[in-house]
C-alpha positions in Angstrom: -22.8 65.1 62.0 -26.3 65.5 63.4 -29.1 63.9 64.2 -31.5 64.6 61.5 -28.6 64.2 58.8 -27.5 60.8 60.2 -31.8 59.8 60.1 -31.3 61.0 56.4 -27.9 59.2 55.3 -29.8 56.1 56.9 -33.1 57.0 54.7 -30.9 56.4 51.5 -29.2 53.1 52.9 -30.1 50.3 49.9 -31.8 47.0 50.7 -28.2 45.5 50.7 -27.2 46.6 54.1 -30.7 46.8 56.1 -29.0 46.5 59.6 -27.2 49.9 59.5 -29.9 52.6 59.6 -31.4 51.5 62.8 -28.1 51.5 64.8 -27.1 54.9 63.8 -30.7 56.4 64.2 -30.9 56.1 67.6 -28.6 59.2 68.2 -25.3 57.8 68.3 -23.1 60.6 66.8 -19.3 60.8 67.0 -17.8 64.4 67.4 -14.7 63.5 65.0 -14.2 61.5 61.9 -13.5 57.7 62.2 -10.1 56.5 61.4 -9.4 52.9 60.9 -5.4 52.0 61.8 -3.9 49.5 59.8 -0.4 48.3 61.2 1.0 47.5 58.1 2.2 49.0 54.5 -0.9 49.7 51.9 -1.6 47.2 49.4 -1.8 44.2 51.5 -4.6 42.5 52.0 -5.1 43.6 55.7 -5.4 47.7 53.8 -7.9 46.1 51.1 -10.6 44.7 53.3 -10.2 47.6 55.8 -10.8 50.2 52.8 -13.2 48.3 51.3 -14.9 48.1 55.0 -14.3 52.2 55.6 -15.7 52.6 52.2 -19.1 50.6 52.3 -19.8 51.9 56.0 -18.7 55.6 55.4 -20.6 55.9 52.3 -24.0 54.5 53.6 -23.8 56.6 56.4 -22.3 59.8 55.7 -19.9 59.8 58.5 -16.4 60.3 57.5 -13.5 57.2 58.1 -10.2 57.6 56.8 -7.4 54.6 56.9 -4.5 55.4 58.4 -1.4 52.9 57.6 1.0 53.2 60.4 3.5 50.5 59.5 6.7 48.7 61.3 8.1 46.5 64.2 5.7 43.1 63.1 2.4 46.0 62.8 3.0 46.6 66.5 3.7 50.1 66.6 0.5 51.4 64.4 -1.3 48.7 66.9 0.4 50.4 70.0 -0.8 53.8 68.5 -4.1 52.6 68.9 -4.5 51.0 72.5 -3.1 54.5 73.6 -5.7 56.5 71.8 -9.0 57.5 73.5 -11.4 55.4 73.7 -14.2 57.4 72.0 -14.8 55.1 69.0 -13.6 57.4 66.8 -9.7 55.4 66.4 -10.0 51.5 65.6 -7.6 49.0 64.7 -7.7 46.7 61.7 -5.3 43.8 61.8 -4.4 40.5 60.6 -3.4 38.6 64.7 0.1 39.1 64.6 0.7 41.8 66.6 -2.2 40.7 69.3 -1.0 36.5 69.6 2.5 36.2 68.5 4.1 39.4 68.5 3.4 40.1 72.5 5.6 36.7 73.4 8.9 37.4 71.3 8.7 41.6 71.1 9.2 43.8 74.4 6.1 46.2 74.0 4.7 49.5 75.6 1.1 47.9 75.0 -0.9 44.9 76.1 -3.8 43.0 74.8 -5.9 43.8 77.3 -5.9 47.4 76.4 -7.2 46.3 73.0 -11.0 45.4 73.4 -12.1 42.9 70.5 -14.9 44.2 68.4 -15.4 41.7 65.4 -13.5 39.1 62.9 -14.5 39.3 58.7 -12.6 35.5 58.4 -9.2 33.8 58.3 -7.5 31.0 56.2 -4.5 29.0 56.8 -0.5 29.3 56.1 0.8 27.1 53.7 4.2 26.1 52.7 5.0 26.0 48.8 7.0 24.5 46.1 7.5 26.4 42.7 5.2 25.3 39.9 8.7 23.4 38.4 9.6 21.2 41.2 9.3 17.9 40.9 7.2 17.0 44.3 3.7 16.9 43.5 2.1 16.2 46.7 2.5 16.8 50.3 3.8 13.0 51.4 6.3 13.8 48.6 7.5 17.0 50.5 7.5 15.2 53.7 9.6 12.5 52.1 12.3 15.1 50.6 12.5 17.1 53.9 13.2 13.9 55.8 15.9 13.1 53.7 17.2 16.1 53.5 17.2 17.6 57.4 17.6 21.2 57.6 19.0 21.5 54.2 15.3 22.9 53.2 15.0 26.6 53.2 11.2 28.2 54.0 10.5 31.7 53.8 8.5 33.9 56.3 8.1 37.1 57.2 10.2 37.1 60.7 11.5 35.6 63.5 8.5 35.0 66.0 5.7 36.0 63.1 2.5 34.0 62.9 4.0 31.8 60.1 7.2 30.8 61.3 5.3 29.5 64.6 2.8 28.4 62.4 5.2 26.3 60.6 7.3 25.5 63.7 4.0 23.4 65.3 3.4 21.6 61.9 7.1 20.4 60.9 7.8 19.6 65.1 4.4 17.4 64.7 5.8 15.5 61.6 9.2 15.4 62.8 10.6 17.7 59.9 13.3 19.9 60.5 14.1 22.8 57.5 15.9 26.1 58.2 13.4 29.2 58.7 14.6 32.5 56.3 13.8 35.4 58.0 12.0 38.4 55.3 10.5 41.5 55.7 6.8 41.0 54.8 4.8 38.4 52.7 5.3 40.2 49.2 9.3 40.0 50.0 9.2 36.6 50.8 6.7 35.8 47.9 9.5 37.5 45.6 12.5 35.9 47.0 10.5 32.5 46.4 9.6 32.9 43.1 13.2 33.9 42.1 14.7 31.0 43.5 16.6 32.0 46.5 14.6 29.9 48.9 12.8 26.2 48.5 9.6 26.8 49.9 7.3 29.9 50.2 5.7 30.2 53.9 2.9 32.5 54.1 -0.9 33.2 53.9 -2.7 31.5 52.0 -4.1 34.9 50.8 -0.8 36.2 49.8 0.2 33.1 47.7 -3.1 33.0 46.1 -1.9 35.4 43.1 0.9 32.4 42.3 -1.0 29.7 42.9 -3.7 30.6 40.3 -1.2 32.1 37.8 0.8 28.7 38.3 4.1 30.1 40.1 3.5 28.1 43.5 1.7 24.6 44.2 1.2 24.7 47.9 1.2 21.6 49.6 1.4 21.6 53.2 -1.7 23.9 55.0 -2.0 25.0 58.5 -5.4 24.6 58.7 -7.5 21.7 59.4 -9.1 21.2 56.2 -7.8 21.3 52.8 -8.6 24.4 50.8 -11.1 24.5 47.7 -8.6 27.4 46.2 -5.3 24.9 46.3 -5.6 22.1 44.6 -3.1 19.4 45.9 -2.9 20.7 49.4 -3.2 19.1 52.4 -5.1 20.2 55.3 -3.7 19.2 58.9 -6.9 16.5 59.3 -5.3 14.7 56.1 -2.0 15.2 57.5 -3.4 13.3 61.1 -2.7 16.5 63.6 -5.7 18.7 63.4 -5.1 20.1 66.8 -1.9 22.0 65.6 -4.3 24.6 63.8 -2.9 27.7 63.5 -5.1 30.4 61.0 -4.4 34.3 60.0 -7.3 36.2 60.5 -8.5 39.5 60.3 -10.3 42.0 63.0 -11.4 44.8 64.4 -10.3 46.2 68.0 -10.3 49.2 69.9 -8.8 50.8 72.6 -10.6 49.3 76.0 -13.5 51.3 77.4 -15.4 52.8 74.3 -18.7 53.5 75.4 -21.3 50.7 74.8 -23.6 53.1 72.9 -20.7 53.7 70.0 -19.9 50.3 70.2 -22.6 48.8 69.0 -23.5 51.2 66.2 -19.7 50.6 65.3 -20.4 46.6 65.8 -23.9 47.0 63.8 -22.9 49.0 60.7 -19.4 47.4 60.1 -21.1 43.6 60.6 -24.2 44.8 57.7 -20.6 46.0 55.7 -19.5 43.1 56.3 -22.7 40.7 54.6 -22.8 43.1 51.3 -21.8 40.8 48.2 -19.0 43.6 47.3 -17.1 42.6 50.4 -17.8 38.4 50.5 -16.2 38.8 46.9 -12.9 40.2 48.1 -13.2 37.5 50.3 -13.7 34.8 48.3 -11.2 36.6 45.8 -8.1 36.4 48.4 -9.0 32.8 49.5 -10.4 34.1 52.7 -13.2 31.9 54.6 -15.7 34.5 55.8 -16.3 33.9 59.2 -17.7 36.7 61.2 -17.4 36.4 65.0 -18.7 39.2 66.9 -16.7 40.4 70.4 -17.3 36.9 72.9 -16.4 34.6 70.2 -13.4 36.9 69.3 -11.9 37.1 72.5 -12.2 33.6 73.6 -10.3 32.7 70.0 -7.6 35.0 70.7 -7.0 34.1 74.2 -7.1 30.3 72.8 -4.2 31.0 70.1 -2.5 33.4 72.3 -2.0 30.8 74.6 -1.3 28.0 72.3 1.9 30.3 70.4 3.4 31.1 73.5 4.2 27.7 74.2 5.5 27.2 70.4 7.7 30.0 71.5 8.7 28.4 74.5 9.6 25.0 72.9 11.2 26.5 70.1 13.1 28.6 72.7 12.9 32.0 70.6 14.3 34.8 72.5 12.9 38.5 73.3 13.5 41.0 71.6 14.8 44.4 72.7 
């Protein structure tokens, strides 16, 4: 794309995303189309908000982005795939944090974070542990009662050995002194699925990903990873309520690209994706998977991961999870 056609696609911006013509008038151009990675299966909620992202920004400028899913090993091969990409702006990386804070402590991998160079965060939400919509505990002192009595006899689904959740869950039931038996799946829905038919007690996942059976009254969720209690799940309690607020651990959801883009093309990318970001079509999808829109440009970003990084590697240490292969 040219200059005078990018001046043009930004003449025809609406009033709903001001911020984007200027960064992309300035003659800032990229040779190749934009493709957004995203390290995991569609459907989720990581492949909604990046297409709903790709969409808003490609349309209002004219300049093509395609999502790529590029799926498998905990979403660290399609994030691998991008740290070894040029770093031209034109390949980017939208993940939820597994692959950038847990994954790297429990998984041998060809990449590193520092190859990955933060760009922005849309907002995060907590894990949660669930009962089904029949059990009898109502509350969370209730499930913190029953899985006292009943040590290690309580089964909680995740979606892998060393994932966000199960080292989310790890630093909330070691805080309270709880001890339940982790069941390893293969991605939220699966574990969602094998919880709603039974096979395990409690559902451990995203907030985001139980939402569906929490508003259709499958799941009461009850114990939150997060400091405060949720407006979206009634009956759950937040990790202030529960007395450890420092044992926070959120899933969020970012942008990153391979280190060294030029600074140019990364703040056109930074500019137009942050005015996507602020359009009402996108704060509903937010609001609409439970998500608390928080957007934290590249500083902020980096500090938070280096902050969790460090905090999850010594869950894995205390837990004493091996490496994997």
């Amino acid at each position: 794309m040219n200059r005078r056609s990018l001046l043009l696609a930004g003449a025809a911006l609406p009033l709903a995303a001001p911020a984007i013509a200027p960064a992309w008038g300035q003659g800032v151009g990229f040779e190749r189309p934009i493709r957004i990675i995203v390290p995991i299966a569609p459907g989720g909620g990581t492949d909604v908000f990046a297409r709903l992202l790709a969409e808003i920004v490609g349309s209002q400028l004219g300049q093509p982005i395609v999502v790529e899913n590029r799926p498998g090993a905990s979403s660290t091969i399609g994030t691998q795939f991008v740290a070894e990409q040029r770093p031209d702006g034109t390949t980017l990386l939208f993940t939820a944090n597994s692959p950038i804070t847990a994954a790297p402590h429990v998984m041998t991998l060809r990449y590193g974070v520092d190859q990955l160079e933060p760009m922005f965060m849309v907002g995060h939400t907590g894990f949660t542990l669930c009962v089904r919509q029949d059990s009898p505990i109502r509350d969370a002192q209730s499930l913190i009662a029953h899985m006292r009595a009943n040590p290690g006899r309580v089964t909680y689904g995740t979606d892998g050995v060393g994932g966000n959740m199960h080292l989310a869950g790890e630093r909330v039931l070691r805080r309270l002194n709880l001890d339940a038996t982790m069941v390893p799946f293969q991605g939220a829905a699966q574990t969602l699925t094998a919880f709603t038919g039974g096979h395990i007690d409690l559902y451990g996942g995203s907030i985001a990903v139980a939402m569906p059976a929490i508003r259709d009254g499958r799941a009461r969720c009850l114990l939150l990873t997060q400091v405060e209690d949720h407006p979206e799940v009634p009956g759950g309690a937040g990790l202030r309520t529960l007395g450890i607020p420092e044992e926070e651990t959120l899933i969020w959801w970012g942008m990153l690209a391979p280190r060294g883009v030029p600074a140019d093309r990364m703040a056109a990318l930074q500019s137009a994706f942050q005015a996507a970001w602020r359009t009402e079509r996108f704060q509903q999808q937010l609001a609409r998977s439970g998500v608390t829109p928080q957007f934290r440009g590249p500083d902020e970003m980096r500090a938070f991961i280096a902050q969790e990084y460090a905090a999850l590697g010594r869950v894995v240490q205390q837990v004493g999870i091996e490496r994997q292969r």
